[in-house]
C-alpha positions as CSV (number, residue, x, y, z in Angstrom):
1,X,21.7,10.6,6.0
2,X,23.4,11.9,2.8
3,X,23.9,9.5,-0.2
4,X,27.6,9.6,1.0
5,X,26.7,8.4,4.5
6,X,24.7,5.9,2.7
7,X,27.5,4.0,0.5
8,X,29.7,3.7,3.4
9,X,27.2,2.1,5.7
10,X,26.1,0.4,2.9
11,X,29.7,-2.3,2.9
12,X,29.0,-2.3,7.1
13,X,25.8,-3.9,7.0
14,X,25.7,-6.0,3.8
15,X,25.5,-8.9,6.2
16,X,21.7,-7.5,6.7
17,X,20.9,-8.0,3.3
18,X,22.6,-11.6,3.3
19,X,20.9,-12.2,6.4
20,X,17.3,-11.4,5.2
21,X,18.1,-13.4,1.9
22,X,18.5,-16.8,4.1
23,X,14.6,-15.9,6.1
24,X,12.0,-18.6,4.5
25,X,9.4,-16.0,5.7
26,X,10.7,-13.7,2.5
27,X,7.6,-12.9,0.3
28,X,8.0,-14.3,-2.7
29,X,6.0,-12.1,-5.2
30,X,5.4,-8.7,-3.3
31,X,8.3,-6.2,-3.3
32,X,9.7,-5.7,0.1
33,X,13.1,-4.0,1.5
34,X,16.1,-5.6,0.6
35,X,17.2,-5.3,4.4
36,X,15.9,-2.9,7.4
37,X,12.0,-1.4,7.4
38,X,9.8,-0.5,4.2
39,X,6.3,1.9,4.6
40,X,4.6,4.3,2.1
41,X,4.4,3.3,-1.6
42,X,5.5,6.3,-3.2
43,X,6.1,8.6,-6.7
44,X,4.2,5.8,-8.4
45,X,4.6,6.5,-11.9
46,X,5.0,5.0,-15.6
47,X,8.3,6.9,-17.9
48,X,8.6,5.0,-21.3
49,X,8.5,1.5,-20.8
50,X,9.6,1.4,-16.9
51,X,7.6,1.7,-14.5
52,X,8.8,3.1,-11.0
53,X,8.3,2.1,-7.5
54,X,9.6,4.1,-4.5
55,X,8.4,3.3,-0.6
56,X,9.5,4.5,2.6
57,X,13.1,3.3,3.2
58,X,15.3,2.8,6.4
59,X,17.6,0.4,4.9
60,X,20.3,-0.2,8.0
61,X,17.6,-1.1,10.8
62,X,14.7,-3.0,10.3
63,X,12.8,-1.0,13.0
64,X,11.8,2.6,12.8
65,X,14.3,5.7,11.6
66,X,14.8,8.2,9.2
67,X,13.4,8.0,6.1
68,X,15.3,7.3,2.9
69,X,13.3,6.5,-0.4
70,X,13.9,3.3,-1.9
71,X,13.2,2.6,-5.3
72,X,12.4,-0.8,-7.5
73,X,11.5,-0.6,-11.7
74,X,10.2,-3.2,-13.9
75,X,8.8,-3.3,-17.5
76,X,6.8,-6.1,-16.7
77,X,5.7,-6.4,-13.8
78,X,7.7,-9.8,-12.6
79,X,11.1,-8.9,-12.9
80,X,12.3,-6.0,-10.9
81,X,15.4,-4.0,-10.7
82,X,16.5,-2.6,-7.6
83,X,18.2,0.9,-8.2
84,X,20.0,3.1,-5.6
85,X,17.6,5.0,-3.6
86,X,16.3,8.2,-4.8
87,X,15.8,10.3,-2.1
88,X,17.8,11.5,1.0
89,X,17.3,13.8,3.9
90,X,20.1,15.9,3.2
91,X,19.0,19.4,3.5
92,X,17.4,21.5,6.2
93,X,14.2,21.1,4.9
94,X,14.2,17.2,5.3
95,X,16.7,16.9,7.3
96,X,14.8,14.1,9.9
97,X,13.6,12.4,6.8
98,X,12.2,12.2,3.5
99,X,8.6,11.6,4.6
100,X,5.8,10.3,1.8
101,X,4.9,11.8,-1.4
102,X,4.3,11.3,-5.3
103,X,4.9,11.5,-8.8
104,X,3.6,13.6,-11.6
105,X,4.8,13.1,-15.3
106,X,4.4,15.9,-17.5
107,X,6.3,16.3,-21.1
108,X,9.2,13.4,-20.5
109,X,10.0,14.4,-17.1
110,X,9.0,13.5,-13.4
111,X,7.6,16.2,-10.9
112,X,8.1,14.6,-7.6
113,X,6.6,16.4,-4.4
114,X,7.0,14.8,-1.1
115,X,7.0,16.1,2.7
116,X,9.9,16.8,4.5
117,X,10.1,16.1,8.5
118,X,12.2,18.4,10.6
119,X,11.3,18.0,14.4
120,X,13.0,20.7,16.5
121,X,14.3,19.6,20.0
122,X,15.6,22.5,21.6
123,X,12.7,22.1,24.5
124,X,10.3,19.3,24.9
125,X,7.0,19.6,22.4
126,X,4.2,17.8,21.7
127,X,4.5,17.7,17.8
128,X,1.4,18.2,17.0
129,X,0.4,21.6,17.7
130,X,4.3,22.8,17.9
131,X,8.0,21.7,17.2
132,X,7.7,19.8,13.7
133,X,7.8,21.3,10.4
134,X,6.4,19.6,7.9
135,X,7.6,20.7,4.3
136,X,6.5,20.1,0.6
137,X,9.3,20.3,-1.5
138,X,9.3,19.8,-5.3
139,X,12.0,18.0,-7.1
140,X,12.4,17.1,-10.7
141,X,14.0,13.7,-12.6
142,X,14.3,13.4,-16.6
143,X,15.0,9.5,-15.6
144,X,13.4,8.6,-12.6
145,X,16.7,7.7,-11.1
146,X,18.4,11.0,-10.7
147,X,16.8,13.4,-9.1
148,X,17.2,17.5,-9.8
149,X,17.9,19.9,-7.7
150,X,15.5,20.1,-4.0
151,X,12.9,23.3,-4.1
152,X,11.2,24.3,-1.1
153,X,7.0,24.8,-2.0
154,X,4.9,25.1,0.9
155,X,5.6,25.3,4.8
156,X,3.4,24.8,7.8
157,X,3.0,29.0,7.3
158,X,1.1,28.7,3.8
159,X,-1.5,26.4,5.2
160,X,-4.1,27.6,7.0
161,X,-3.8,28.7,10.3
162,X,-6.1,26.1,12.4
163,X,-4.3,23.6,10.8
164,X,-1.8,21.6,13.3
165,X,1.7,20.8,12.5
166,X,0.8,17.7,10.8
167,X,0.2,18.3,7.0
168,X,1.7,15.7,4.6
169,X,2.0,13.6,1.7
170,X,1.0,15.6,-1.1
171,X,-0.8,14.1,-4.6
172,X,-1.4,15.9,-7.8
173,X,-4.0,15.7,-9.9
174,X,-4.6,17.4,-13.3
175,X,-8.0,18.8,-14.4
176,X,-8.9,21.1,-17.2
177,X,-4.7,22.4,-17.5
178,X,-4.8,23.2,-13.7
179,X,-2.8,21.1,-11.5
180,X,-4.4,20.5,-7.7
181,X,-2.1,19.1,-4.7
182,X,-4.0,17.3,-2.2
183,X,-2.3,16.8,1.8
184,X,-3.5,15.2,4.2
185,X,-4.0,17.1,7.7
186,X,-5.0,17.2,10.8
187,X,-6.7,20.6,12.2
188,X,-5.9,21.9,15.7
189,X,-9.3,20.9,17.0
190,X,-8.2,17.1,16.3
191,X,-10.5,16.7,13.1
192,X,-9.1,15.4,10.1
193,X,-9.2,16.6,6.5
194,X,-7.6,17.2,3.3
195,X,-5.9,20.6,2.1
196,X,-6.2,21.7,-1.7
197,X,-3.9,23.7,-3.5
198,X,-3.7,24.9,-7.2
199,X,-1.2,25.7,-9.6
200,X,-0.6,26.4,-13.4
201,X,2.5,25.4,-13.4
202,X,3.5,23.1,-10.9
203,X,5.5,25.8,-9.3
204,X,3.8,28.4,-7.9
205,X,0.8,27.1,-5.1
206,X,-2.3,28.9,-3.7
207,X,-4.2,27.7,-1.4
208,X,-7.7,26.3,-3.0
209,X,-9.8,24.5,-0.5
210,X,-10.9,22.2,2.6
211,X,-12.0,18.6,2.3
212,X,-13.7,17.6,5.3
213,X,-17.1,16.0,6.7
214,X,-19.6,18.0,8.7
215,X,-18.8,15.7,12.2
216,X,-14.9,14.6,12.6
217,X,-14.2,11.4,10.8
218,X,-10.6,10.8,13.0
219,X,-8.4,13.7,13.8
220,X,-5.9,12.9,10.7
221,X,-6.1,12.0,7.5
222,X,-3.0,10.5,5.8
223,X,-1.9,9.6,2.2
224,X,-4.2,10.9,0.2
225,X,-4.7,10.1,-3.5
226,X,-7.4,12.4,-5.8
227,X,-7.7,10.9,-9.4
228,X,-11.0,10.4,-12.0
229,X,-11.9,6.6,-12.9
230,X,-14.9,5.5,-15.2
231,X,-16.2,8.9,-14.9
232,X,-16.0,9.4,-10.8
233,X,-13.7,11.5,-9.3
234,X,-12.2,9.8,-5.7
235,X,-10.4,10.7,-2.7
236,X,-8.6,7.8,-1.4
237,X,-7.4,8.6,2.3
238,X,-6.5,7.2,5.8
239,X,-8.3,8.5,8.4
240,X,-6.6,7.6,12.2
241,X,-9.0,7.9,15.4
242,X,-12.6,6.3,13.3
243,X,-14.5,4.3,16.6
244,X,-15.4,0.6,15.3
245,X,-18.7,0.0,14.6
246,X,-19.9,-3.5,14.1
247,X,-18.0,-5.0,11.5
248,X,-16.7,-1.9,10.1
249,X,-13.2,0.2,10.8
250,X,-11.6,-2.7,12.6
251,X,-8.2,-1.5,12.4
252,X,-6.8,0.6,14.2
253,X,-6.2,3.3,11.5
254,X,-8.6,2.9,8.5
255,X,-8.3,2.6,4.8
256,X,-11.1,3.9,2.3
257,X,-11.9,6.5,-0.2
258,X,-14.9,9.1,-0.6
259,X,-16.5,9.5,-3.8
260,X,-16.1,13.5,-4.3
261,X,-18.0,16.0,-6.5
262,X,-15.9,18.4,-7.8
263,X,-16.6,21.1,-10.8
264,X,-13.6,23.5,-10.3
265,X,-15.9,26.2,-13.1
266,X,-18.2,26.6,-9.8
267,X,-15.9,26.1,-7.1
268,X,-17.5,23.0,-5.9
269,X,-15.7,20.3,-4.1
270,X,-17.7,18.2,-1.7
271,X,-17.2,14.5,-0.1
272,X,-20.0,11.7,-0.3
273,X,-19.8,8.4,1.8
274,X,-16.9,7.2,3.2
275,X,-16.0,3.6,2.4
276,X,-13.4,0.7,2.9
277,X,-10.9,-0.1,0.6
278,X,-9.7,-3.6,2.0
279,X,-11.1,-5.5,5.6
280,X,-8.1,-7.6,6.4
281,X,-5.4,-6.7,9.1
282,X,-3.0,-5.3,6.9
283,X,-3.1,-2.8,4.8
284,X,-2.5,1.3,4.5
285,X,-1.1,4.4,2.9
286,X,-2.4,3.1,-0.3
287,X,-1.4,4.9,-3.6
288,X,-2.1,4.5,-7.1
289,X,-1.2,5.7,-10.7
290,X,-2.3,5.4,-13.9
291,X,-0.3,3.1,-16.5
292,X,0.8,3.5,-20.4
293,X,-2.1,1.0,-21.0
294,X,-4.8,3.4,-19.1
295,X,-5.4,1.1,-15.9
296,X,-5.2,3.2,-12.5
297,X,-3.1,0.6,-10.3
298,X,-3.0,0.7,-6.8
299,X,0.0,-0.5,-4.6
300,X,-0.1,-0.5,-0.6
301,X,1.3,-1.4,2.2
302,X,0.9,-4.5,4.3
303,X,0.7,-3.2,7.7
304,X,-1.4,-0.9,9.7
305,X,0.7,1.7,11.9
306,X,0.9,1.4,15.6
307,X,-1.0,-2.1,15.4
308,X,-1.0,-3.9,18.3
309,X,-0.4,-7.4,16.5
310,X,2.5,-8.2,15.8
311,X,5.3,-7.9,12.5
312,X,8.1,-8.9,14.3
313,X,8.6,-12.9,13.2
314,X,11.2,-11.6,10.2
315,X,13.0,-8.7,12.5
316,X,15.6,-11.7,13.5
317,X,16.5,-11.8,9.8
318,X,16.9,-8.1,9.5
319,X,14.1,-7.3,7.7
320,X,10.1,-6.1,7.9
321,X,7.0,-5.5,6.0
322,X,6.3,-5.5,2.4
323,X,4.0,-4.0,-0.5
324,X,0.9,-5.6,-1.6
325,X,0.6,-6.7,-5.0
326,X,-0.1,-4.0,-7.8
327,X,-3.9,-4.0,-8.0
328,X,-6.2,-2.9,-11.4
329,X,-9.3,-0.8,-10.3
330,X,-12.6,0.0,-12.2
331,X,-15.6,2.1,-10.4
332,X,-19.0,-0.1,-11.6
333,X,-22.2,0.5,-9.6
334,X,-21.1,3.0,-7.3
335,X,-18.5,0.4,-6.0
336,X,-14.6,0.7,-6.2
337,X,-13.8,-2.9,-7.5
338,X,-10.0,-4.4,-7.4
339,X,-8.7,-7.0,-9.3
340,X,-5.1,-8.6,-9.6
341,X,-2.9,-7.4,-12.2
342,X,-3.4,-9.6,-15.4
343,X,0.5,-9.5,-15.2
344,X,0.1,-11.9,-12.1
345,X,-0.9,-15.3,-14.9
346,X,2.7,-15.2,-16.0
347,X,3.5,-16.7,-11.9
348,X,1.6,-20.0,-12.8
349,X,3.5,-22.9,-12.3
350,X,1.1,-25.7,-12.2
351,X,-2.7,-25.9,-12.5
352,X,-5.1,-28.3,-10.5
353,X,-8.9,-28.2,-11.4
354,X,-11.9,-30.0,-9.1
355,X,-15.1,-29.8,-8.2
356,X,-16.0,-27.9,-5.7
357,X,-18.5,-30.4,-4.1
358,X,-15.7,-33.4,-4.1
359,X,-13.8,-31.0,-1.3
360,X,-10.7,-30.9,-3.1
361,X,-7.2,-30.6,-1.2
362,X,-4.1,-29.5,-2.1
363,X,-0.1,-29.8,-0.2
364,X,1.9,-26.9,-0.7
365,X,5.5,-26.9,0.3
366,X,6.0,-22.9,0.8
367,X,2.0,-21.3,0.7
368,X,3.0,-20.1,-2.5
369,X,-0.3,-20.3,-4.3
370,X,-3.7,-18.8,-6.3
371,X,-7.1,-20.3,-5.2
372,X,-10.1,-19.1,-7.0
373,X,-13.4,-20.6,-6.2
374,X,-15.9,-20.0,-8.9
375,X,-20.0,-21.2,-8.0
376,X,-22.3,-22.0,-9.8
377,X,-24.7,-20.1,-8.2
378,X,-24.4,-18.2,-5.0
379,X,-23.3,-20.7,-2.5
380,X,-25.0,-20.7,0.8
381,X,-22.0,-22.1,3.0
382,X,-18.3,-22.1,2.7
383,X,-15.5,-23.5,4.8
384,X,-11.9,-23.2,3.8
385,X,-8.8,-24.3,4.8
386,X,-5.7,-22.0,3.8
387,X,-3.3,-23.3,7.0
388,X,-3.4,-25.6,9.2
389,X,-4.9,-22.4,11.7
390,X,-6.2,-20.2,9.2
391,X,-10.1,-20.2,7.6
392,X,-12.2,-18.6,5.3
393,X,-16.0,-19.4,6.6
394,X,-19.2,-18.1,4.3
395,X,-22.2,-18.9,6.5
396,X,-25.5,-17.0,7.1
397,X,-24.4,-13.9,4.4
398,X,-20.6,-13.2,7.1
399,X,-17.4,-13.8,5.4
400,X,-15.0,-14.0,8.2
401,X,-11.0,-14.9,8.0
402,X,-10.1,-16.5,10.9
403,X,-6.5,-17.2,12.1
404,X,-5.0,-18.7,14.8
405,X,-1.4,-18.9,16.5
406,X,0.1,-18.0,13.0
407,X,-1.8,-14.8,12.9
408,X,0.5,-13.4,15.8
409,X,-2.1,-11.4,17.4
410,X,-4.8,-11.2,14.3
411,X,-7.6,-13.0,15.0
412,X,-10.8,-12.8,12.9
413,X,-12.5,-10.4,10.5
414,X,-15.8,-10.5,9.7
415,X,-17.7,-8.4,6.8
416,X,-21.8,-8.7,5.9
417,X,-22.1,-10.1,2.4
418,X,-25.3,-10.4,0.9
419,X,-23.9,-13.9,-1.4
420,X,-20.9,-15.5,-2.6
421,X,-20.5,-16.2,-6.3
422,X,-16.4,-16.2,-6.6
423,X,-13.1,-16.3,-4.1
424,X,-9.8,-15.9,-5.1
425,X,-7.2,-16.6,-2.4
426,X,-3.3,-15.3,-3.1
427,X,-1.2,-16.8,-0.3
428,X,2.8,-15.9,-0.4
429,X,5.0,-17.4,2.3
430,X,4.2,-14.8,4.7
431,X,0.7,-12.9,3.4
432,X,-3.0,-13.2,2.3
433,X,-4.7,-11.2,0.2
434,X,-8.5,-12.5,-0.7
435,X,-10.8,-10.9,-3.3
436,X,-13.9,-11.6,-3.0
437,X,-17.0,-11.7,-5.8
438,X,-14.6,-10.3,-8.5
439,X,-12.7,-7.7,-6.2
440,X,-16.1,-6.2,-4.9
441,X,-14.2,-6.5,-1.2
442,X,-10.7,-7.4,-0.5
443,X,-8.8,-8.9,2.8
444,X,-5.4,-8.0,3.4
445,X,-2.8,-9.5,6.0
446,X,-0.2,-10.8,7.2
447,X,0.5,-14.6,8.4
448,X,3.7,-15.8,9.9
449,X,3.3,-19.8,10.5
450,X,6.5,-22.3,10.8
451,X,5.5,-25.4,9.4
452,X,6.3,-25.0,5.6
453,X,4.0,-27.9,4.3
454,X,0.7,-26.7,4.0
455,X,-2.4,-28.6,3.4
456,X,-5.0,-26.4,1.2
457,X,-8.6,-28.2,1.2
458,X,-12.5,-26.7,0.8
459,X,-13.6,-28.2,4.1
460,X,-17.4,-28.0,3.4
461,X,-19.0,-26.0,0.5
462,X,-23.3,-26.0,0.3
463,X,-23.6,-25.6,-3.1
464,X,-22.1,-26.5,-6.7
465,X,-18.7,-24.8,-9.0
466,X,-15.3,-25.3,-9.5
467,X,-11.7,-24.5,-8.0
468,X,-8.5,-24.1,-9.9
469,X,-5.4,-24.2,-7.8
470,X,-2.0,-22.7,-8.9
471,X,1.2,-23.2,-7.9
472,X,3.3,-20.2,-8.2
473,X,6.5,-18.7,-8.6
474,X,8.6,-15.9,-7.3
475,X,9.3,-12.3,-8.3
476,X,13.3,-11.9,-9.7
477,X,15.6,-8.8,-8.6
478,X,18.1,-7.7,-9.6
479,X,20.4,-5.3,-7.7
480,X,21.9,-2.6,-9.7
481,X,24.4,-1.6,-7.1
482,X,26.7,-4.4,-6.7
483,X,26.9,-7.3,-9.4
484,X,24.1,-9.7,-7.5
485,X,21.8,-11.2,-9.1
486,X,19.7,-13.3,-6.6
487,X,15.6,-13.9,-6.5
488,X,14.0,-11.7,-4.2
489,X,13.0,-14.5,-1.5
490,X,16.8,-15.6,-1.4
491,X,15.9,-19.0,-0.4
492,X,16.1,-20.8,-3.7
């Protein structure tokens, strides 16, 4: 699909977009496709003032299909522009879609590098080991809205040869005036890793080195992200094929990062533990970026590929899946911790405070709230109410998220926690996402109930604090290519 092909269908299916504006299940402050299917966050990245947010993009079906990149900015965080989209598989290097990828800024202008699919189906193939090409091409934008013109970089033939034909969504990351890509892959032997390249000048790529673990943790790794914070270098990454064990990888594809020691001077590049990033239902292809204010932010999104639950409830309205909200991370004590953006105070509507002993309640018409719990010391039991099906439950050092009919197919999540000092619940009309002691551990998902007036109460609490309840308000759009101007959950 060329931008051409785009504009015309664009006047045929406005009645998806005007149908998805009337669904009640709309988020209300998480970005999501204005019509048809949204993936991958990606080309996260701050130019002047705006900030820029592109995700995977098949605007006409609200199902799987070729990949377009869609594209919101904001200045601040609430209000949000949606511009035309950026990229289009229009060349032979892309031509089945313009796959994930990133953003670099260097000097005023943007370096975007993203993979692009082209499956060959002249004979039948199993696409792994043959008939896909997976390309990095390089493209650059002065504005973030125009890109330049589309330079082909690497091919399946510049990676190494045991690699199969899946190698994808490249990162960059700067250290000492060298610039390092980092794709995901999968080898030939089913074991996934991460490929590094170098450059010095974000044209011309070598091939560097192999991030992997000594026994196959999954047979691909996807999206990955290499960036420094409070003085640790991490690879963020999501590994497919990880076996549960106990409470941990519950998903079917995981979502986690390895701490990484790299010294470049001695050639040294090596992976420590593996750990979760978020232990709800929903949540993958995670990327992040760091702001004009020095935060790294991370953005995902809420859904897990090939998941057996289901996402379907909004598909009627011609829409599905959204991004979670933009997240502020800090490394402390060997721990990756996540925090809502401070931007997210400015959504506050109203403000109840109780005790946490009196087992406060709370109606809400839409679920469109912010809980936080605070204890007074650790409390030894919790029980909380967040739908008439859905609970949070602290008891004997579990936190587990339990859900019921409303969960369409998720059921319960469980994680060992040694105690529980703080909760803060964000519910939207159609999503969950729970941080836990200060954003030491995160749950992410997805919640599709039909009754609209909720009842929010602490059902039983062993042990003494406070909770503030917030009503809040929604994210506003505004759509650069025609002259709407309508809030993003339509339904006002």
């Amino acid at each position: 699909m060329n931008r051409e092909d785009y504009e015309r269908q664009y006047e045929q299916y406005r009645y998806m977009r005007e149908n998805a504006q009337t669904d009640r299940k709309r988020l209300h402050y998480h970005l999501m496709a204005p019509s048809g299917w949204l993936n991958d966050p990606n080309g996260l990245c701050q130019l002047g003032d705006t900030c820029h947010i592109y995700f995977q993009y098949t605007p006409f079906r609200a199902g799987w299909g070729t990949k377009l990149w869609g594209h919101y900015t904001t200045r601040d965080w609430i209000c949000f522009q949606e511009q035309e989209p950026f990229l289009f598989p229009d060349c032979p290097w892309d031509r089945d879609g313009a796959y994930s990828g990133s953003a670099f800024v260097k000097e005023g202008e943007v370096h975007f590098f993203y993979t692009g699919n082209v499956k060959l189906l002249d004979k039948p193939y199993d696409y792994v080991t043959e008939g896909r090409e997976q390309n990095t091409i390089h493209v650059v934008s002065k504005d973030g809205c125009c890109p330049g013109e589309k330079r082909l970089v690497l091919t399946n033939e510049d990676y190494p040869k045991d690699m199969s034909k899946h190698v994808r969504d490249p990162k960059i990351y700067e250290r000492d005036n060298r610039y390092y890509m980092v794709l995901g892959g999968r080898e030939r032997e089913d074991k996934g890793c991460a490929l590094l390249f170098v450059s010095d000048d974000l044209e011309q790529w070598s091939y560097y080195d192999r991030l992997t673990t000594e026994k196959a943790f999954g047979y691909m790794w996807e999206c990955p992200d290499l960036f420094d914070l409070d003085g640790q270098t991490l690879l963020m990454v999501c590994p497919q094929g990880v076996e549960k064990k106990g409470y941990k990888y519950q998903n079917l594809y995981q979502c986690g990062y390895f701490p990484v020691k790299f010294d470049p001077e001695k050639g040294l590049c090596r992976l420590g533990d593996f750990q979760e990033l978020d232990y709800g239902f929903d949540i993958y292809a995670p990327q992040t970026f760091r702001d004009a204010k020095g935060r790294r932010i991370l953005i995902g999104w809420m859904a897990v590929p090939d998941a057996k639950y289901r996402y379907d409830a909004t598909v009627c309205k011609d829409w599905i899946h959204g991004l979670t909200m933009p997240r502020v991370l800090s490394f402390e004590n060997g721990r990756l911790m996540q925090r809502p953006m401070e931007e997210m105070k400015r959504l506050r509507i109203s403000r109840c405070q109780d005790r946490m002993e009196s087992l406060p309640k709370w109606r809400t018409k839409d679920s469109c709230f912010e809980l936080q719990i605070q204890a007074g010391s650790p409390l030894k039991e919790l029980r909380l109410q967040l739908r008439e099906d859905v609970y949070v439950i602290y008891r004997n050092q579990k936190l587990t998220l339990l859900m019921g009919e409303s969960g369409q197919g998720r059921g319960e999540r469980t994680i060992e926690l040694e105690q529980l000092t703080e909760l803060t619940v964000f519910s939207d009309t159609s999503s969950l996402e729970i941080f836990v002691n200060d954003g030491e551990t995160v749950l992410t998902s997805r919640v599709f109930g039909e009754n609209e007036m909720q009842q929010v109460q602490i059902l039983s609490a062993r042990g003494e604090g406070r909770a503030e309840f917030y009503e809040l308000s929604a994210y506003k759009t505004e759509w650069i290519c025609g002259a709407e101007s309508l809030l993003l959950t339509g339904a006002q």
